[in-house]
C-alpha positions as CSV (number, residue, x, y, z in Angstrom):
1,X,0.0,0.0,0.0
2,X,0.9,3.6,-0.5
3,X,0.4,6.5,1.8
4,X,1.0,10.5,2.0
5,X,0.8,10.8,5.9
6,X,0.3,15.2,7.1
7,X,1.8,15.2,10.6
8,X,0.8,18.0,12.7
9,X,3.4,17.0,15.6
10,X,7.3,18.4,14.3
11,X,9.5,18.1,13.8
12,X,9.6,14.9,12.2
13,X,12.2,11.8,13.0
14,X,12.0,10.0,9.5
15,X,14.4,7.8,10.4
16,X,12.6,6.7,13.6
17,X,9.2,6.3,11.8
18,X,11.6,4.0,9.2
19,X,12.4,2.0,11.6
20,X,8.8,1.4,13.1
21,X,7.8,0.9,9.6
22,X,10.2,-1.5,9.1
23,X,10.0,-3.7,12.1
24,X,6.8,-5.0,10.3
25,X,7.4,-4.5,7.1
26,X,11.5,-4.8,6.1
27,X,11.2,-3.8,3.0
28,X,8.7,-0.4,3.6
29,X,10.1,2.7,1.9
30,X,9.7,6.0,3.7
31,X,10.2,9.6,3.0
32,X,9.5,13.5,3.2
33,X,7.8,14.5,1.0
34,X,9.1,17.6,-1.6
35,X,7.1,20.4,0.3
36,X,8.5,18.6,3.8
37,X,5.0,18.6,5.0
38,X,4.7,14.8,5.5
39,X,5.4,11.8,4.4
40,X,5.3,9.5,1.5
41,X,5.0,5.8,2.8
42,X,5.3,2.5,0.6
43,X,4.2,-0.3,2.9
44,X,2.7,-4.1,2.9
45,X,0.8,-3.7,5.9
46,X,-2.7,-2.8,7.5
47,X,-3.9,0.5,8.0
48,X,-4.0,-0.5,11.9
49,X,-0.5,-1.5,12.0
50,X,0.6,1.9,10.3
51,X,-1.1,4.0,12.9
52,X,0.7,1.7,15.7
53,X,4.4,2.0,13.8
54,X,3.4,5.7,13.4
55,X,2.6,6.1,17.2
56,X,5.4,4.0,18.2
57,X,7.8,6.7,16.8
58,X,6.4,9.6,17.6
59,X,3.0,10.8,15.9
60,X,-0.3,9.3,18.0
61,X,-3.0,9.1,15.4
62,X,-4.7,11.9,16.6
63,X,-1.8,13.9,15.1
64,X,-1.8,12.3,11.7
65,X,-3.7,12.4,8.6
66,X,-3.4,9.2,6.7
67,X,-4.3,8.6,2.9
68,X,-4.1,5.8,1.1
69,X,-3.2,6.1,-2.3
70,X,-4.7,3.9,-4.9
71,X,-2.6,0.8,-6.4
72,X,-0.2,1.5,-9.3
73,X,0.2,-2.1,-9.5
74,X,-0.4,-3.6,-13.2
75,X,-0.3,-7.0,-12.1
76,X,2.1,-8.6,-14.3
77,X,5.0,-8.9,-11.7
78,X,2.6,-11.6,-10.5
79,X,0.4,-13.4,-13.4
């Protein structure tokens, strides 16, 4: 899944919301976005899971704004 997170709490750790991220997902790919507003979050996990990683480093869920991004995926990589 993809996500643009807006965090009202700063300054933001990306590297500590990284390493949430990637304690359930290894291979999750993080970072802030061009305007350095929030962040842009590649993930295989559940919405649930991202608001606990995201709380875990930092940013309770009442001081984020999560959207989920719609799949790019094509669907060739598998069948």
């Amino acid at each position: 899944m993809e996500y643009t997170i807006n965090l009202s709490a700063a300054p933001v750790d990306v590297d500590r919301v990284r390493d949430a991220l990637e304690d359930i997902d290894p291979a999750a790919i993080v970072d802030l976005d061009p305007r350095g507003q929030g962040l842009r979050v590649a993930a295989n996990m559940l919405d649930r899971e991202l608001f606990g990683a995201l709380e875990r480093a930092g940013h309770p869920a009442d001081t984020v704004e999560v959207v989920r991004l719609p799949s790019v995926c094509c669907g060739s990589c598998s069948g």
